[in-house]
C-alpha positions as CSV (number, residue, x, y, z in Angstrom):
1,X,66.1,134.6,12.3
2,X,63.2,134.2,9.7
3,X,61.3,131.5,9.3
4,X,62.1,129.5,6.2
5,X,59.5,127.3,4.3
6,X,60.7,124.5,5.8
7,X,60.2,125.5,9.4
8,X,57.0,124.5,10.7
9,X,55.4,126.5,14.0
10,X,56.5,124.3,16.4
11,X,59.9,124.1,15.2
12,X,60.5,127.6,15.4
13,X,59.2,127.6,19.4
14,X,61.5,124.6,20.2
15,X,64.4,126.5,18.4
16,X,63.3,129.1,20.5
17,X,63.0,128.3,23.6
18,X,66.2,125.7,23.1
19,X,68.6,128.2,21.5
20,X,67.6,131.4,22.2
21,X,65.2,131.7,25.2
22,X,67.5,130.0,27.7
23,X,70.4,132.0,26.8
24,X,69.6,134.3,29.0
25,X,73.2,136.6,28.7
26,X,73.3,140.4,30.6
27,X,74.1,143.3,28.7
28,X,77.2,144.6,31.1
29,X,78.9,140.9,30.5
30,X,79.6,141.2,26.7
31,X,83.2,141.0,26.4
32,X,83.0,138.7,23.7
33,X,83.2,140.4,20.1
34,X,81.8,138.2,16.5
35,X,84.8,137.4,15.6
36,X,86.7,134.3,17.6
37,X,90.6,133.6,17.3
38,X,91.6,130.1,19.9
39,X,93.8,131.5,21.9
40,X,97.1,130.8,22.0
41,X,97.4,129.4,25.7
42,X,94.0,128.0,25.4
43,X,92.5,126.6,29.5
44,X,89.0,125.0,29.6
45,X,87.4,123.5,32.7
46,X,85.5,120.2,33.3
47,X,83.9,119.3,36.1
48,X,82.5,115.9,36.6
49,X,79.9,115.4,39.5
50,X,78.3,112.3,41.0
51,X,75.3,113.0,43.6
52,X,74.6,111.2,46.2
53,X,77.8,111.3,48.5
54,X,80.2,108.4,47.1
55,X,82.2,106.4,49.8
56,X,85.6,106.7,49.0
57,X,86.8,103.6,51.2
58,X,85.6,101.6,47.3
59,X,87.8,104.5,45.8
60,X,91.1,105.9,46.8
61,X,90.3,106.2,50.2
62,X,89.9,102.6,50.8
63,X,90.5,100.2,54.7
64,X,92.3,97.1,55.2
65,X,90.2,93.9,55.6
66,X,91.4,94.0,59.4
67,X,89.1,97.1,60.4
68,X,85.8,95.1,58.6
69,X,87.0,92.2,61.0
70,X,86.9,94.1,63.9
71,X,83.8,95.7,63.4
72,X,84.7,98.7,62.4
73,X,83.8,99.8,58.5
74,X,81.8,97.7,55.5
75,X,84.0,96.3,52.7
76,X,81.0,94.7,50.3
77,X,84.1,93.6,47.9
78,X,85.5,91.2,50.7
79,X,88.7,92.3,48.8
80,X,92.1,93.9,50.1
81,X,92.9,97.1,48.9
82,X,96.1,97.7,47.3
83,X,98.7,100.5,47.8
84,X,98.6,103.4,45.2
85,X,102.1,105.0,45.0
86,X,102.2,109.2,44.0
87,X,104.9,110.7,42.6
88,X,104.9,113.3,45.2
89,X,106.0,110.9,47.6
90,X,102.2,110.2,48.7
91,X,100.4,107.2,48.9
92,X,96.6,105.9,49.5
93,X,95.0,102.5,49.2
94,X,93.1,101.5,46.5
95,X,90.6,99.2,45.5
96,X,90.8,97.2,42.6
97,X,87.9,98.2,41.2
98,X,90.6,101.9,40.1
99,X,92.3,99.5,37.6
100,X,90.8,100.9,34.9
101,X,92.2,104.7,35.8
102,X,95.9,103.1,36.0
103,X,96.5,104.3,32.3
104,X,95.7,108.0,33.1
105,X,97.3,107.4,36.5
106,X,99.8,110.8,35.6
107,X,97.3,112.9,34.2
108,X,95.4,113.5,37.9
109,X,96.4,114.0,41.4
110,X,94.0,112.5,44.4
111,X,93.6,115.2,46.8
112,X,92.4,112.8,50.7
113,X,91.3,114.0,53.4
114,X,89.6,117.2,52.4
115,X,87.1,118.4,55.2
116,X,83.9,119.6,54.0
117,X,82.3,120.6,56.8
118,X,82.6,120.1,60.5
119,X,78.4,120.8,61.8
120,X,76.5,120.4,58.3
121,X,76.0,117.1,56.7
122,X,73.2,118.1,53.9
123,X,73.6,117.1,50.8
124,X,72.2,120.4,49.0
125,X,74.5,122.2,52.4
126,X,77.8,120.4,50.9
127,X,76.9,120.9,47.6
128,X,76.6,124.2,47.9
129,X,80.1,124.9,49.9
130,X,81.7,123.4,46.8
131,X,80.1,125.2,44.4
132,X,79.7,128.7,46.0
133,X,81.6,128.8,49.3
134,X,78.5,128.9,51.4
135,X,76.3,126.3,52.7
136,X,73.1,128.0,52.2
137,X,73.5,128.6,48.4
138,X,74.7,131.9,46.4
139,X,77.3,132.3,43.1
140,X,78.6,129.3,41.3
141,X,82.7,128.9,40.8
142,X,82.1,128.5,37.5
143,X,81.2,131.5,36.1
144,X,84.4,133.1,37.7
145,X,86.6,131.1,35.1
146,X,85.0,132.5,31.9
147,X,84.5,136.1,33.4
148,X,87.8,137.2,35.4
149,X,91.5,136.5,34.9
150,X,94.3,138.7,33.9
151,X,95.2,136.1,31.3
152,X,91.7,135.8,29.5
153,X,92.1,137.0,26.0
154,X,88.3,136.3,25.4
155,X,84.9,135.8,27.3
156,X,82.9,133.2,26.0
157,X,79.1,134.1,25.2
158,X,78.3,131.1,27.4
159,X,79.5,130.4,31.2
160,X,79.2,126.4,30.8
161,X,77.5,123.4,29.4
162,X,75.9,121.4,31.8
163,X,74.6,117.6,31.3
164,X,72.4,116.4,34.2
165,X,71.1,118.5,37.0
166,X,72.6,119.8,40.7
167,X,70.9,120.3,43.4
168,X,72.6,123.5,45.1
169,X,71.0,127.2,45.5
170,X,72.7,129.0,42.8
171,X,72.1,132.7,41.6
172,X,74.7,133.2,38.8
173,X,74.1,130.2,36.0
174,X,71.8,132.3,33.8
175,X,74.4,131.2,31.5
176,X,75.3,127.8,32.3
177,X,72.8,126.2,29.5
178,X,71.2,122.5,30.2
179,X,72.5,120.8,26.7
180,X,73.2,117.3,25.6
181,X,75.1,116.2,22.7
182,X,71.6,115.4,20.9
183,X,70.3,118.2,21.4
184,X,73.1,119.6,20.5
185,X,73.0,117.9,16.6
186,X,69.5,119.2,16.4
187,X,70.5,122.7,17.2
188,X,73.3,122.6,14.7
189,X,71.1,121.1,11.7
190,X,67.9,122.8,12.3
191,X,70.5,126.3,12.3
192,X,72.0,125.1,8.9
193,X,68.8,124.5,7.5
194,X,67.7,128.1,8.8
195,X,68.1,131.2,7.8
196,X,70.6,133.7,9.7
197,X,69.4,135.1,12.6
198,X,67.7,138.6,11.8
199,X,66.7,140.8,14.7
200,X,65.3,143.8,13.0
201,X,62.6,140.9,11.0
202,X,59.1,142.0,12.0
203,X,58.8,138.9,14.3
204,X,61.9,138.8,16.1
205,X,61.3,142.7,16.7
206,X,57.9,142.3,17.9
207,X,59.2,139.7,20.4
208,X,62.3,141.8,21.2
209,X,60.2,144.3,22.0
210,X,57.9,143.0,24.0
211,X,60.4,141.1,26.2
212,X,61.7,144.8,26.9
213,X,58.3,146.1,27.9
214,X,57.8,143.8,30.3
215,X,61.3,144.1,31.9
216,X,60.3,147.5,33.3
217,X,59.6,146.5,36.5
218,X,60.9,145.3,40.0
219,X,60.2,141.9,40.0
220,X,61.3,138.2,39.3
221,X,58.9,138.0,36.2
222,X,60.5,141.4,34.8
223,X,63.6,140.3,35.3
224,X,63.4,137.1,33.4
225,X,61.8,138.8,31.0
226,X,64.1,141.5,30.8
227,X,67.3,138.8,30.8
228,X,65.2,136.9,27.6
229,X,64.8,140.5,25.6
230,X,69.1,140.9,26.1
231,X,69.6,136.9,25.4
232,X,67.5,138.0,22.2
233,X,70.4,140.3,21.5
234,X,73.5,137.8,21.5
235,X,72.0,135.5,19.5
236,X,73.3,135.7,16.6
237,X,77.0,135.3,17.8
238,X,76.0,132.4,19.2
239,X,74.1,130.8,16.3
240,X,77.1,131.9,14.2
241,X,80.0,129.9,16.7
242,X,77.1,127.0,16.6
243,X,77.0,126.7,12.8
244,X,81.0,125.9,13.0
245,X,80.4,123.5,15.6
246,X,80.3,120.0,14.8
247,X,76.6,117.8,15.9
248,X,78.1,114.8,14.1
249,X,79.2,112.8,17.3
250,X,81.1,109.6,16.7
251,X,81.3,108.3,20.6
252,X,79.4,105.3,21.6
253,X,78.7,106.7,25.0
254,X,76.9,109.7,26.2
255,X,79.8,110.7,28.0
256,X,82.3,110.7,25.3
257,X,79.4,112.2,22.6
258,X,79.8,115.0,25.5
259,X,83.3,115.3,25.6
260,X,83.5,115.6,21.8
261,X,80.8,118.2,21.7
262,X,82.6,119.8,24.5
263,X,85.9,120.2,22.3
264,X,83.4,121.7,19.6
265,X,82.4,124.6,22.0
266,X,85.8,125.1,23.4
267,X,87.4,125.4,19.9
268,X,84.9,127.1,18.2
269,X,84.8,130.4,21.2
270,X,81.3,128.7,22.2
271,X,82.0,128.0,25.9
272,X,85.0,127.8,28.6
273,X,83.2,125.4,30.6
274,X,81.5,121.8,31.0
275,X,79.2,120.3,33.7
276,X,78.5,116.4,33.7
277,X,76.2,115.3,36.4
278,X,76.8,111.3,36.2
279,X,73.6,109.7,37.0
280,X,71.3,106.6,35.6
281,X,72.3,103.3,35.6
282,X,73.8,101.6,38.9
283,X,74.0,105.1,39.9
284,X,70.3,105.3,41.3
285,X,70.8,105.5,44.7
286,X,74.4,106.9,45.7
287,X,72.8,108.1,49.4
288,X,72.7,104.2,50.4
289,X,71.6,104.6,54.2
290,X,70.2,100.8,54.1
291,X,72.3,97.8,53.9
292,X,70.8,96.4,50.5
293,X,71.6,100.0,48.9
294,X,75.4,99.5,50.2
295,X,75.8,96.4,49.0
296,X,75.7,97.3,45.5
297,X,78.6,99.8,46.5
298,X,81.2,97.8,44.2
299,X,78.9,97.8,41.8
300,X,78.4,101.6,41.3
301,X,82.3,102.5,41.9
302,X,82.5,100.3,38.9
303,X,80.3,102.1,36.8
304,X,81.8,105.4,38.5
305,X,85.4,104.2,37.2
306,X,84.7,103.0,34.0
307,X,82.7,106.2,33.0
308,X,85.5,108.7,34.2
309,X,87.8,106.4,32.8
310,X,86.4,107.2,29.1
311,X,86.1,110.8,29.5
312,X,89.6,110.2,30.2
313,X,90.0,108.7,27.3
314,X,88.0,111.0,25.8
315,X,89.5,113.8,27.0
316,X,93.0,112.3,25.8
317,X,91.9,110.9,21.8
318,X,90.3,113.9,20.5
319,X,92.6,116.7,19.3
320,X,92.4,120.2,19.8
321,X,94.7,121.5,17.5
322,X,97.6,119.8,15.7
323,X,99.6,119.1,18.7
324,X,97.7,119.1,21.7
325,X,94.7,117.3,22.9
326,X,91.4,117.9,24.8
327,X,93.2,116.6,28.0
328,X,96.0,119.4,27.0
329,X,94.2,122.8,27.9
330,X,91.3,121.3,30.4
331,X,91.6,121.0,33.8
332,X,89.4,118.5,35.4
333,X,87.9,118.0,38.3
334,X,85.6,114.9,39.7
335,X,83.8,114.7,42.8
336,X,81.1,114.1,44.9
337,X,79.6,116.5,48.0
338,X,80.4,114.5,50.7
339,X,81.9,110.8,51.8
340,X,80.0,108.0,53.9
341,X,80.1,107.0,57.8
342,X,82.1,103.5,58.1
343,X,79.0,101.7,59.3
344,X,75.5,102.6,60.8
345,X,75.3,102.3,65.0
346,X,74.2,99.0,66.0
347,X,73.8,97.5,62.9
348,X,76.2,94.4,62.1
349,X,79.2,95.0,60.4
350,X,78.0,92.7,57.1
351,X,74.2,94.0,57.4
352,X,74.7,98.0,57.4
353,X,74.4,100.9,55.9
354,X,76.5,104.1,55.5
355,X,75.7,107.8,56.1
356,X,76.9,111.3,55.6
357,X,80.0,112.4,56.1
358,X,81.1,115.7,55.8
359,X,84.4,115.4,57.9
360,X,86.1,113.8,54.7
361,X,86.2,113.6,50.8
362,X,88.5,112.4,48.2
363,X,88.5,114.7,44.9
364,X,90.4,113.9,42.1
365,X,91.7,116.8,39.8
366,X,93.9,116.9,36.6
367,X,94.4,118.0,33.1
368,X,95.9,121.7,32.4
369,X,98.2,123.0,35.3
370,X,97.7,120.5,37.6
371,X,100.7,118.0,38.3
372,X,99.1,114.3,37.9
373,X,100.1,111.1,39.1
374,X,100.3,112.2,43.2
375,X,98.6,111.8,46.2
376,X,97.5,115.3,48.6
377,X,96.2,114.3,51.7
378,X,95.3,111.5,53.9
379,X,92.5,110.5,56.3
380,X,92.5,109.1,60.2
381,X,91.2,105.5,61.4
382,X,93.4,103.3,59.0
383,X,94.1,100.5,61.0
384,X,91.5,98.2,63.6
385,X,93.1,100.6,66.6
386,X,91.2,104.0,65.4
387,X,93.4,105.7,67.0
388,X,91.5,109.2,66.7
389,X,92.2,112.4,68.0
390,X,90.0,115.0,70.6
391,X,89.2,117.3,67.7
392,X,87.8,114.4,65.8
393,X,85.9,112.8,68.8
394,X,84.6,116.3,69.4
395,X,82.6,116.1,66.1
396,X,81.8,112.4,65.8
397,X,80.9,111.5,69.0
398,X,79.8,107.9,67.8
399,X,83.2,107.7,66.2
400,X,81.7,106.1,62.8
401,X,83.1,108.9,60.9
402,X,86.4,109.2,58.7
403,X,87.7,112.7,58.9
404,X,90.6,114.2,57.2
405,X,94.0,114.4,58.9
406,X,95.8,117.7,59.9
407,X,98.0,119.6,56.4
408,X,101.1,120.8,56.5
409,X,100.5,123.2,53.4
410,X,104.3,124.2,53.8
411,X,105.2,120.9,52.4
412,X,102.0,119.7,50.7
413,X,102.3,116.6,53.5
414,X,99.4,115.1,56.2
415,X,100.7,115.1,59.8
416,X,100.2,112.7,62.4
417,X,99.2,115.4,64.7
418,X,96.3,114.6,67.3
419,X,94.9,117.8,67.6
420,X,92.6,118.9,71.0
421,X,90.3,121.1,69.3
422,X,89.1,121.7,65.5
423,X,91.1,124.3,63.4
424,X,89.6,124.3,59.7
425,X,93.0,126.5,59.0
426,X,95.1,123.2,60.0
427,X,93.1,121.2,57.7
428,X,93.0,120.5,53.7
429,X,89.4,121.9,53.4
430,X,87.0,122.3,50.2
431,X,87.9,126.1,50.7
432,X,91.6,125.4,50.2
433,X,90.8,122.9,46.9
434,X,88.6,125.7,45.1
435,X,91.5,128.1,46.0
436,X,94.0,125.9,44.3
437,X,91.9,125.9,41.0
438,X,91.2,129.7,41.3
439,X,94.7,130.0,41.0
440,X,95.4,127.8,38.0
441,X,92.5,129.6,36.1
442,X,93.9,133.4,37.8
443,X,91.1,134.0,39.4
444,X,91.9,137.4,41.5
445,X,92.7,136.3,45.3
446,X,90.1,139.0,46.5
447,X,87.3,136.3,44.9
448,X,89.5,133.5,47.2
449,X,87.2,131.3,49.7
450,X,88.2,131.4,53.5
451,X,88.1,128.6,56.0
452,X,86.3,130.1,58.3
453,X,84.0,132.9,58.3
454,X,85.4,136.3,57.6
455,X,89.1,134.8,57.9
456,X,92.0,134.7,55.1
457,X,92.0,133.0,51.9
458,X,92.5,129.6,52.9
459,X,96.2,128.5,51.5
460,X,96.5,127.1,48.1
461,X,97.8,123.3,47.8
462,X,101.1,125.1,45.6
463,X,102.4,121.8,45.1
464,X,99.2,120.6,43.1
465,X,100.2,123.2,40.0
466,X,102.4,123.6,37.5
């Protein structure tokens, strides 16, 4: 890229640093060419984070008045939930705060019930199993549905697009680029104002070369440096797809600017993949161990709901090609790392708080190949009687804790089992979810999670696809 009259110092560095320096791309992952066809059986990914650990019981995962009665969990709506029919013969209670997801009720599936973790209750710990498989950190899932597949006509040059931050240990996102849809539009007009990108111009040379130099040696500096000086090299693919993509956002929201921007990249061979972190707003403090946090519960499942809601939307109003939408060729997936204890020991019942719980989540996943409008899973305590089993008592011995019933994967059912002892194999686990979406996206079953450590592949919830 040369500089043109227009371009002052500092807009060059900004350009820089924002579209070139952090696309830090490896030479031995280039299976991307200049030229980009859509594909003909196009499948993007979306996933759709909220940090913190949300408490499902204001979700899809909700508890009769009766239990807060007795004592047993908070209910800050002082409302009873309502029953929320799948197709697959499931069902879960709802709040009434889900209304505004009844229009997209057959475009996603609620998977219950899913065990996280029976010992680790961290939130960077069950961040992390989602992401990579282990609790201590390592690759990201995401990469794995740009890089591998025996279906994928084309790599993309970048692994994701990410809005908002996660906090997991993560050794594989050197291309999952930090972007939001404004900085997107500055990208895209500063690039049209530019001239093309040039890498044999004295300055882009001199920098080229010097990023190389320094990526001689052994350690984390030459490495970054080395990773900048190959980033260097893509480039100009990438500014070429960006100068087809569209920064003239119509949404009113920041999540639907993203989703539109997001079916820029997809179309135009940009990216495979989007992150949104939901944060800001009622969403402040998620983590709500005191009672005055909890109590604004209702209000941040709102906030949660209405914002999925229009990505939803989103997803559904913009087109990708003549006949299929957004919604069409993405899978999405929403969830947080872990659910919330019913109530706090020895606090009242209307004066507590809530903490982890890693025994139970509620995910929610939809979009391409996944069969909307059912209900996976289910969860233990649902009446006042608690009627739990030894396995359960065995990891929650103050019994505060929701954990996720025993799966019959055979049939894609909960059972009413009351197990003696904890078998992650008997259980739909976080292991088993990311399974199911490797297989949607054909991810290669040697790359497949296990349930426990050095077992099999956890089993795939088959029912889920399509």
């Amino acid at each position: 890229m040369e500089l043109d009259s227009n371009t002052s110092r500092r807009d060059f560095v900004r350009m820089l640093v924002a579209g070139i320096g952090a696309l830090y791309i490896p030479r031995w992952s280039w299976a991307f060419s200049n030229v980009h066809k859509p594909e003909a059986d196009p499948h993007f990914f979306l996933q759709i984070f909220v940090q913190g650990g949300l408490d499902p019981s204001y979700f899809f995962d909700a508890r009769p008045l009766e239990m807060t009665a007795a004592g047993k969990i908070q209910n800050y709506t002082g409302e009873d939930p309502q029953v929320w029919k799948g197709a697959n013969g499931g069902q879960c209670l709802a709040t009434k705060i889900m209304d505004p997801l009844l229009p997209f009720k057959d475009k996603f599936s609620i998977l219950n019930g899913v065990v996280m973790s029976s010992s680790l209750d961290g939130h960077d710990q069950c961040e992390n199993l989602m992401l990579t498989g282990d609790a201590f950190g390592g690759e990201s899932f995401v990469p794995s549905f740009n890089r591998v597949g025996s279906q994928r006509k084309e790599e993309m040059p970048l692994d994701a697009i990410q809005s908002g931050t996660l906090f997991a240990n993560l050794n594989n996102v050197s291309r999952i680029i930090p972007l939001s849809s404004a900085s997107a539009a500055i990208i895209a007009e500063k690039l049209k104002k530019s001239k093309p990108f040039d890498l044999k111009s004295p300055l882009l040379n001199f920098l080229h070369a010097r990023m190389e130099k320094n990526g001689g040696g052994k350690g984390r500096f030459s490495n970054g440096s080395l990773a900048m000086a190959e980033g260097f090299e893509t480039s100009p693919i990438i500014s070429e797809r960006l100068l087809k993509a569209s920064g003239d956002f119509k949404a009113t929201t920041e999540e639907g600017k993203f989703v539109e921007m997001l079916g820029s990249f997809f179309l135009n061979g940009i990216t495979r993949c989007g992150i949104l972190s939901l944060a800001g707003n009622d969403l402040s403090n998620v983590d709500c161990h005191d009672a005055a946090s909890a109590k604004k519960m209702p209000a941040m499942a709102k906030e949660v709901v209405t914002r999925v809601s229009n990505i939803f939307k989103g997803l559904q109003d913009t087109p990708y090609d003549a006949n299929r939408s957004l919604l069409d060729v993405t899978t999405v997936m929403f969830a947080s790392e872990f659910s919330r204890t019913m109530r706090i020991t020895g606090s009242k019942i209307d004066e507590t708080g809530t903490n982890h719980n890693a025994l139970n989540n509620s995910i929610w996943l939809g979009g391409k190949g996944i069969r909307g409008g059912c209900v996976f899973g289910a969860s233990d305590g649902t009446d006042a009687k608690m009627e739990l089993s030894a396995a359960h008592k065995a990891v929650d011995s103050e019994m505060v804790k929701i954990m996720g019933k025993p799966f019959d994967f055979t049939n894609g059912i909960p059972k009413d089992d009351l197990p003696a002892t904890y078998d992650a194999t008997h259980y739909l686990n976080i292991a088993s979810v990311m399974n199911t979406l490797f297989t949607s996206f054909d991810v290669p079953t040697a790359m497949h999670r296990s349930a426990t450590r050095n077992g099999a592949p956890a089993p795939i919830l088959k029912q889920l696809l399509i």
